[in-house]
N, C-alpha and C positions, 0 to 999 in steps of 0.2 A: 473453545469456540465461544466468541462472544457476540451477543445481537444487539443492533444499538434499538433504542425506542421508536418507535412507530406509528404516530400516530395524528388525527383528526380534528380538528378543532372548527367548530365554526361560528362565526360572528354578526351577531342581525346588524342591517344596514341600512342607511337611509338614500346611499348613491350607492350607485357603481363602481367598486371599485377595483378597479386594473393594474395598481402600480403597484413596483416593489415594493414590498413592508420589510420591517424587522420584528424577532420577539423580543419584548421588554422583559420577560421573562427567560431569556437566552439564558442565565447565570444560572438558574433552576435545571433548564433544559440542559446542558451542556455540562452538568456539572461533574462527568469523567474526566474533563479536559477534551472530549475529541469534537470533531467540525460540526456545528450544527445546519441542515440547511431544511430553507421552509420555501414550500412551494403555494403561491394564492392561485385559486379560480373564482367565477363568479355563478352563482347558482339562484336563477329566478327562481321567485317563487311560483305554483302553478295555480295559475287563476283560476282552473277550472275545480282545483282542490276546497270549497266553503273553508279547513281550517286554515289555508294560505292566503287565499282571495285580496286582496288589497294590502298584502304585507309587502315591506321591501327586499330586495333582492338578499341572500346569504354572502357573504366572504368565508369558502371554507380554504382554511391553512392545515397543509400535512406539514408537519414535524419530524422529519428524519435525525435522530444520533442525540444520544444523552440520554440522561434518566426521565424513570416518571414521575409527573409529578400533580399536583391538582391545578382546576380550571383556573383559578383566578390566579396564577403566576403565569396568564400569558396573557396578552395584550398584542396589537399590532397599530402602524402608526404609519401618519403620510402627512405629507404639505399639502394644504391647498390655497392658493391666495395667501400664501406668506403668514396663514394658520397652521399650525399644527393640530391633527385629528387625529384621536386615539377610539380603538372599540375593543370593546371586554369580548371575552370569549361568553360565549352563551352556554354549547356546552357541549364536551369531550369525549374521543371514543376512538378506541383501537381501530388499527388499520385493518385486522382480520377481522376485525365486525363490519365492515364494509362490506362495498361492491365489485371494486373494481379490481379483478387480478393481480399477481406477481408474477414475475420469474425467478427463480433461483437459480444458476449455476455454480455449482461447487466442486473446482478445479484441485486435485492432489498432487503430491508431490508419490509417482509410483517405484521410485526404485526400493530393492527388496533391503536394502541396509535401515531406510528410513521407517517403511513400515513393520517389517519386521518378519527372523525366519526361524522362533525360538519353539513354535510346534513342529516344525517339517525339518532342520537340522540336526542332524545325527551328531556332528563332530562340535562339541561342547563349546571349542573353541572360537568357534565359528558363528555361536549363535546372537541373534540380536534382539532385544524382547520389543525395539519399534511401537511406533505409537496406534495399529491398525486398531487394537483389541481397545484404547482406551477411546479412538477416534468415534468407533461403533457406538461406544456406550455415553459419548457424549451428545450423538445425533440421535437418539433413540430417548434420553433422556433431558434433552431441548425438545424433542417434540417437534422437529422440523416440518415436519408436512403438515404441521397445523400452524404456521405462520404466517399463511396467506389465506385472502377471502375467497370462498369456493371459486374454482375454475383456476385456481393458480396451478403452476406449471414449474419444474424444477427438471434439470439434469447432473448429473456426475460424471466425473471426467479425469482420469489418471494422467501422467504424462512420465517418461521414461527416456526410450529411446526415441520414442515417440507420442503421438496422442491416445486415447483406447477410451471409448465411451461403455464405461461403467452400467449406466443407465439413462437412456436415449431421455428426449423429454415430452414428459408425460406429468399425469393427474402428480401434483407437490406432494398429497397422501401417500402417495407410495413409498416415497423416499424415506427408509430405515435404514439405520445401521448394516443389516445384512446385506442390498446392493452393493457393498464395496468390495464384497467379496473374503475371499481367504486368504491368509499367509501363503498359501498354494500359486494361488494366481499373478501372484509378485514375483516368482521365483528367477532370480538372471535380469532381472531388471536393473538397471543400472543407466547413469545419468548420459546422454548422449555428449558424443566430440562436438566441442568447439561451444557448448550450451550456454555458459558461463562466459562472458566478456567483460571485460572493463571497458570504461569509458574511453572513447575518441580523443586522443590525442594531438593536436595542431602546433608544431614549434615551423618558429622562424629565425634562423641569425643570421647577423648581417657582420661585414666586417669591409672597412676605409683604408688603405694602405695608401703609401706616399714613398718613394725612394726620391733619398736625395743624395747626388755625386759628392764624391770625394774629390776636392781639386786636387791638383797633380800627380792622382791616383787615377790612374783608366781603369776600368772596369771594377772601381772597389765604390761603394754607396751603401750609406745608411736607408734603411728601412723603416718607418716608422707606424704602427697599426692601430686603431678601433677598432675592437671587436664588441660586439652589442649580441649578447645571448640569452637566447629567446626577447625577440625584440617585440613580439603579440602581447604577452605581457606587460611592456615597458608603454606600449599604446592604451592597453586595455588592461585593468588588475583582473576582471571577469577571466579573461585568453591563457595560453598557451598555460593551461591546470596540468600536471602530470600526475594521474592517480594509479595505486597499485593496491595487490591483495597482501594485509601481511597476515603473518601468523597467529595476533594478537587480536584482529578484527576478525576474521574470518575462521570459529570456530565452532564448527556447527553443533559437537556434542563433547559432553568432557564426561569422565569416568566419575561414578557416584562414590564418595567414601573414602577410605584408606585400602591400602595393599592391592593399588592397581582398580579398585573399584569389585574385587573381587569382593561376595557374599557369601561370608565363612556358613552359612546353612546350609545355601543351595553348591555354593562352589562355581556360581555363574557370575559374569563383571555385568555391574549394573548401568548403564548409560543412560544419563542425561542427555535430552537434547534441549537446545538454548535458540532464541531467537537471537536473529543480526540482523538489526535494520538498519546496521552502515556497516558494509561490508568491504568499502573502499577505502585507501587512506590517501592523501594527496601528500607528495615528494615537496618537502619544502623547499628546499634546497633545486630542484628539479623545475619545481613554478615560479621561481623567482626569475626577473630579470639580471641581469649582469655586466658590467662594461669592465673590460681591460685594456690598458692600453700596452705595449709593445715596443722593442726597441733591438735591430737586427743589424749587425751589419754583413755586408755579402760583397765578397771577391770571386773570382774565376781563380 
């Protein structure tokens, strides 16, 4: 389980300012590789405060995704009058040290093969030691419920055959590793029919024929054809895609080790489970367009 960064920055002003920025500092921020995004408001200051009184307004920037990093590797920037205007960050501070709220929903995957049935299965063979036992102890040891600024709000949520809320949503505090429950509570769970789809599929072919008579032959004529297959394609490279699941893309666990994955100690197969974040493969041959031409001749 990974959290990306979180956090607050804010910048003294001398206008108003309302429009999108960037971080100059993005390469700092972002520096897992994953999306950075930053969101401006604009925060008067309170005149009735004596240490505010006559200051100008704040620009505070939240920073969602990437690492942490220090104040002065962030900046933000705008045109005005065909100038460019930069302001330095004044100064920094976690989003749970704030004010304002989260929510958290954290959606599982509940069938009993994934999480796992290696306390409650009798038949060895059978058993799967699933990721419940390490999922607990990584929520427990993230500290989740202390992610947000008081008043944050979190739920859990299994999915199966169906939906089954775990833990309705309530105080973020609450939420430990134990609401997910036991190996018990998985039991027969299994992925629902039809869950699993591939992508929408759109083919079109077309095809131009032409017969032309044989003279002094009644009823005998050549034939001659265009066929244009999948012609979406042949309009559009985007169009008629044909993608499928293979064996090689789409493997959700593979057996740890040698001799089957078996564990000459315990005598149990040890399973890996692997992420697939491409689990489709596109038919080359399938999305491609095609023209052949044809040549028939036909009597009675």
């Amino acid at each position: 389980m990974k959290i990306k960064l979180l956090a607050v920055l804010c910048f003294a002003s001398a206008f108003a300012l309302a429009v999108p920025a960037f971080a100059d500092g993005g390469g700092a921020a972002g520096g897992g590789g994953g999306q950075v995004e930053v969101f401006l408001s604009v925060r008067p200051a309170d005149q009735k405060d004596p240490k505010q009184a006559g200051h100008a307004p704040e620009v505070e920037a939240t920073i969602v995704g990437g690492q942490k990093t220090t104040r002065d590797k962030f900046s933000i920037s705008t045109t005005y009058q065909n100038q460019k205007i930069s302001l330095e960050a004044t100064r920094i501070r976690d989003y749970v040290d704030g004010t304002e709220p989260i929510a958290i929903a954290l959606v599982i995957n509940g069938q009993e093969i994934w999480i796992g049935n290696d306390d409650i299965e009798t038949d060895d063979n059978a058993k799967y030691q699933g990721v419940l036992k390490n999922l607990e102890t990584a929520i427990d040891k993230l500290g989740l419920g202390t992610l947000g600024p008081p008043g944050s709000k979190g739920v859990v949520i299994s999915y199966s055959q169906g939906t089954e809320t775990k833990f309705p949503m309530a105080d973020l505090k609450q939420i430990t590793g134990g609401v997910l429950g036991s190996q018990k509570d998985y039991r027969g769970k299994i992925v629902p029919r039809n869950s699993s789809r591939t992508p929408w599929y759109n083919g079109l072919d077309a095809r131009l024929s032409q017969d032309i008579p044989v003279p002094a032959l009644n009823s005998h004529s050549l034939q001659l054809t265009l066929d244009v297959i999948n012609l979406l394609n042949l309009i559009n490279s985007d169009w008629g895609k044909s993608w499928y699941v293979s064996s090689q893309n789409d493997v959700p666990w593979t057996l740890q080790g040698t001799n089957f994955g078996v564990d000459p100690t315990t005598g149990q197969q040890r399973i890996v489970w692997t992420p697939r974040p491409v689990r489709f493969a596109m038919s080359q041959l399938g999305s491609r367009w095609q023209i052949q031409l044809g040549i028939r001749y036909k009597f009675d």
